[in-house]
DODREN-636083 format. One line per 3 residues: number of its first residue (from 1); their letters; for each residue x, y, z of C-alpha. Coordinates in nm, 3 decimals. Each point is the difference from the previous one (the first is absolute). Layout:
# residues N
NUM> a> X,Y,Z; ...
***
This chain:
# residues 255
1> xxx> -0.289,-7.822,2.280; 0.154,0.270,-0.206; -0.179,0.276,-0.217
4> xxx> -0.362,-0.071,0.114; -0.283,0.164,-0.158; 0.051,-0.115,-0.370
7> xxx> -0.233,-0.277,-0.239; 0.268,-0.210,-0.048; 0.163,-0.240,0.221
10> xxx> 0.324,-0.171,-0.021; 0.100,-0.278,0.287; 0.323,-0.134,0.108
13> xxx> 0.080,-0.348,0.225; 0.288,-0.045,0.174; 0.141,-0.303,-0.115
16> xxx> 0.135,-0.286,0.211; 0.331,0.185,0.263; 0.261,-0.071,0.193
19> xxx> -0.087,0.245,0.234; -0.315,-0.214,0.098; -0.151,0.134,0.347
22> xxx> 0.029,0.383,-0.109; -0.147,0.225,-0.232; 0.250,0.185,-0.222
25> xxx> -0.091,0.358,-0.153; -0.223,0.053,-0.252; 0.092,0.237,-0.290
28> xxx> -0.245,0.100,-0.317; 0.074,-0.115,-0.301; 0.065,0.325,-0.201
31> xxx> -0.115,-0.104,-0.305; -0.346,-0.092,0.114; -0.042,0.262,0.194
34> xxx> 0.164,0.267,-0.241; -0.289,-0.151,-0.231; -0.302,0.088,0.208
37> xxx> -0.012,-0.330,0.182; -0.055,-0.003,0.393; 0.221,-0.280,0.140
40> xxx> -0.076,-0.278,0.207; 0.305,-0.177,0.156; -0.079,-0.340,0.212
43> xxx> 0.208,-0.182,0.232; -0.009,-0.342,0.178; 0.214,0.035,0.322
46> xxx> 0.085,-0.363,-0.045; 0.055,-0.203,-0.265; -0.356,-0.189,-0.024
49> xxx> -0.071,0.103,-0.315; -0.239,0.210,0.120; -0.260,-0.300,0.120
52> xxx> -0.021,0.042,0.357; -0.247,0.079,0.277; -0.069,0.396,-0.150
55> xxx> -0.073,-0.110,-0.347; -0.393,0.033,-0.049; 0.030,0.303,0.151
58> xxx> 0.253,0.141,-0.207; -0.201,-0.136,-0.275; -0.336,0.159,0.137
61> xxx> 0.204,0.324,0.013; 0.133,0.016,-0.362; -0.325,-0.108,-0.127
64> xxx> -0.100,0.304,0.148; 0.238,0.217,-0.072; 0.100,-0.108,-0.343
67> xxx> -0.395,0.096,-0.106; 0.096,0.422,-0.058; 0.216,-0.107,-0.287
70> xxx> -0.072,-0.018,-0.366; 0.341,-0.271,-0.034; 0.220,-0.169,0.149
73> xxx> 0.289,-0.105,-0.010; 0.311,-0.207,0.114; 0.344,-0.141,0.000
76> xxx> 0.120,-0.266,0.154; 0.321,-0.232,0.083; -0.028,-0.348,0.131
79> xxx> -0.200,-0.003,0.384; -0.144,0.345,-0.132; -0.073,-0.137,-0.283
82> xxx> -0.245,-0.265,0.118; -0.082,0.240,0.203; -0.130,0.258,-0.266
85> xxx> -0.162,-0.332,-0.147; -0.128,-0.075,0.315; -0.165,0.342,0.067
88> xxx> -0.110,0.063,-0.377; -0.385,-0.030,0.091; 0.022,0.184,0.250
91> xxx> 0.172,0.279,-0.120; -0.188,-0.046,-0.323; 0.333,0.026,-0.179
94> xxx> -0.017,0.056,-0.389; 0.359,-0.067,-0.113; 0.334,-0.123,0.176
97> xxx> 0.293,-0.141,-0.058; 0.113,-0.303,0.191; 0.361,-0.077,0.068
100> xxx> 0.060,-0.374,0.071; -0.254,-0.002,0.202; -0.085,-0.346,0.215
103> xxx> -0.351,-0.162,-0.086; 0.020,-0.115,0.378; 0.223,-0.097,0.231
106> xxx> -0.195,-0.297,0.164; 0.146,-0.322,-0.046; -0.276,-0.167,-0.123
109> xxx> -0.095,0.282,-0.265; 0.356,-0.002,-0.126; 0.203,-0.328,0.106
112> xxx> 0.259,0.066,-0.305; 0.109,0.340,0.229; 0.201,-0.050,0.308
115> xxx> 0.130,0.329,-0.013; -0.262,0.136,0.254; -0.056,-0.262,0.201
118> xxx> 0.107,0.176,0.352; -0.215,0.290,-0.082; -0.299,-0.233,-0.076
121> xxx> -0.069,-0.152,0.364; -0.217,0.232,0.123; -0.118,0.091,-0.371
124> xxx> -0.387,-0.072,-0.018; -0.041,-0.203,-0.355; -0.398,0.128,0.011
127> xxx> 0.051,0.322,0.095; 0.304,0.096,-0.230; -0.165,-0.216,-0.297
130> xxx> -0.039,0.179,-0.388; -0.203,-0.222,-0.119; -0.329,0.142,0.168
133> xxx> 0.150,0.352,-0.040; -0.035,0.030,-0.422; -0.031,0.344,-0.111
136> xxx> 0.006,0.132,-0.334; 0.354,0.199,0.043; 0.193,0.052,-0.328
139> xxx> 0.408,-0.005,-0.012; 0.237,-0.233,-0.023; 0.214,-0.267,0.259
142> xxx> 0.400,0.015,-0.076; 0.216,-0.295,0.066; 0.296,-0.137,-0.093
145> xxx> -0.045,-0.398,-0.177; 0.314,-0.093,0.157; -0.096,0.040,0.311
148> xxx> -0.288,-0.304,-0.041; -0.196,0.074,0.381; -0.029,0.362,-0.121
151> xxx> -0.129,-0.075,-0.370; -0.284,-0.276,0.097; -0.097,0.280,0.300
154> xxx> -0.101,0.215,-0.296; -0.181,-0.259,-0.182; -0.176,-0.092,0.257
157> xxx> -0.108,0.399,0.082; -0.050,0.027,-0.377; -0.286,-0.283,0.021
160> xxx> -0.161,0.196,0.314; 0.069,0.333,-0.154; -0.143,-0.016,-0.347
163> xxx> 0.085,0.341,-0.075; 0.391,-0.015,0.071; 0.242,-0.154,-0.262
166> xxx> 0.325,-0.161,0.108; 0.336,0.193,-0.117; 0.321,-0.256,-0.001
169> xxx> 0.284,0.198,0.029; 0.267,-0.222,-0.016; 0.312,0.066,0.255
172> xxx> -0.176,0.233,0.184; 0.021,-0.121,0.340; -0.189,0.011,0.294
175> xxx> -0.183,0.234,0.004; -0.041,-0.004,-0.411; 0.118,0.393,-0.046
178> xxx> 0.363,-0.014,0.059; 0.066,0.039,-0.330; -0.205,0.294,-0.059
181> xxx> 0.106,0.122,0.335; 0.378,-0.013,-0.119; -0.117,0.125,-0.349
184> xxx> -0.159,0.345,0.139; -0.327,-0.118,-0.133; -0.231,-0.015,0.351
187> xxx> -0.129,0.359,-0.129; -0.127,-0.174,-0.335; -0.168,-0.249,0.223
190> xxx> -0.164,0.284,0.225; -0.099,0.176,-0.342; -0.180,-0.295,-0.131
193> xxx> -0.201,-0.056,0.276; -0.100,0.349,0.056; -0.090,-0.007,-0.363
196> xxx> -0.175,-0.349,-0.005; 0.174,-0.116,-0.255; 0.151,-0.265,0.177
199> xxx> 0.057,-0.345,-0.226; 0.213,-0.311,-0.044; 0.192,0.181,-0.309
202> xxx> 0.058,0.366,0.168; 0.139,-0.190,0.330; 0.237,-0.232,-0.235
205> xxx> 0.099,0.249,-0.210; 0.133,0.199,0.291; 0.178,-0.337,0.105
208> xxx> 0.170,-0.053,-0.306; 0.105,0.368,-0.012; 0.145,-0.036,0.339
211> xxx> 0.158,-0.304,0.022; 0.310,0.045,-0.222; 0.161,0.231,0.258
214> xxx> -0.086,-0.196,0.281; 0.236,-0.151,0.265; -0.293,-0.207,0.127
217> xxx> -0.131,-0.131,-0.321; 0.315,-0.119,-0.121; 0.038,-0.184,0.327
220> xxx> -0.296,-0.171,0.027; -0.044,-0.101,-0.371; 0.412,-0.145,0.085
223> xxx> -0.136,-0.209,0.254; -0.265,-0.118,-0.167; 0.180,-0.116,-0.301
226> xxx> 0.241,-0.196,0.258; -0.300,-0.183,0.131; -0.107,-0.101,-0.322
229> xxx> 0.311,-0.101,-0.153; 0.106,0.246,-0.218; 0.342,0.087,0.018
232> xxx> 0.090,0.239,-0.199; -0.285,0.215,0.028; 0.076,-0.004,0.396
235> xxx> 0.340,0.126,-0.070; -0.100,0.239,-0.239; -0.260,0.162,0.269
238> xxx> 0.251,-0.026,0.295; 0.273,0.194,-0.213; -0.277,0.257,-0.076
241> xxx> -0.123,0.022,0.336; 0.395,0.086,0.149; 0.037,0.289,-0.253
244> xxx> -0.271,0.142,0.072; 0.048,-0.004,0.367; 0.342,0.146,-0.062
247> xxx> -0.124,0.286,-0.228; -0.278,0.083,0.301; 0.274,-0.042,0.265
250> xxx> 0.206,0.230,-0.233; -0.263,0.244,-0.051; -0.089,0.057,0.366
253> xxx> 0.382,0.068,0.109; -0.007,0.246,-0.267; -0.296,0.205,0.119
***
């Protein structure tokens, strides 16, 4: 936890690691914390998505502790994600924004996703459910509609979650900020949030701002187009995507 003491509260998940079996080092987020926020950082040690043998009582405790806090709020990326989702009663979260975030990872909750399927053996379908967890949280999920798993995830949260709106931000990868990461725009996202003004339109406005200059965007969108048969659009985006890897590869060597 960093800057205790304040009426505002601003929690972090660590999303799904390599490093699985450790806990890395936590650092505040700056902006929250340069805003008045005290920050709560939470970690899974393993990749469970945060559904294991210590979850009612970490939900007990940030019932608790969430109460000395007129709002709340949260960002997170895919495992952290759900897991901010997860944890939204609880924490009696008022706004967050949810970045490809995984509905569940239980076979029989989401058969279309095989993505997570080594994670989900010991993952309790019950106990990690959203569907008995509805709270009245306002934000909005991000996902990239190419990436079908990812998009119907956010439907599905969107039908639990009545009070979070699904932002397609196409080429934007896994997780769906890539693009905004590439186009300096993560501080916009941090604004919004802290500001609650956190919509569909401000989130793909940023994503169309960002995406012209993007490596990533231009990659994605060339793949795409190859998948669906369009030629020339492919080759258009792959051209676009190697100049603009140059020009950053050129730009770093001159620093």
């Amino acid at each position: 936890m960093f800057n205790p003491g304040q009426d505002r509260l601003f929690v972090s998940f660590r999303q799904r690691t390599q490093e699985a079996g450790a806990y890395s080092e936590a650092v505040p987020v700056k902006s929250f914390v340069g805003a008045g926020y005290t920050h709560l950082h939470l970690q899974a040690r393993l990749n469970d998505w945060y559904i294991n043998s210590e979850t009612q009582a970490l939900e007990a405790e940030l019932d608790r502790f969430s109460r000395q806090f007129a709002a709340v709020h949260s960002i997170g990326f895919s495992m952290g994600g759900y897991a901010a989702l997860r944890f939204a009663k609880a924490l009696n979260l008022s706004h967050l924004i949810a970045v490809s975030p995984q509905y569940s990872i239980a076979p029989d909750h989401v058969p279309f996703d095989r993505r997570y399927r080594k994670f989900a053996k010991e993952f309790d379908p019950d106990l990690g459910g959203l569907m008995e967890r509805e709270h009245p949280v306002q934000g909005v999920v991000l996902a990239d509609p190419f990436r079908t798993a990812d998009l119907v995830h956010a439907q599905m949260i969107d039908l639990v979650f009545p009070g979070m709106s699904v932002a397609r931000l196409a080429a934007s990868g896994h997780p769906a900020t890539q693009v905004l990461r590439q186009g300096g725009k993560l501080g916009a996202l941090q604004r919004l949030l802290r500001t609650e003004m956190v919509g569909v339109s401000q989130l793909c406005k940023l994503h169309r701002t960002s995406r012209r200059g993007s490596p990533v965007y231009w990659r994605h969108l060339a793949q795409r187009a190859e998948q669906s048969g369009r030629q020339e659009l492919a080759a258009t985006a792959e051209r676009r995507h190697i100049q603009l890897m140059k020009d950053k590869a050129s730009e770093k060597a001159g620093r």
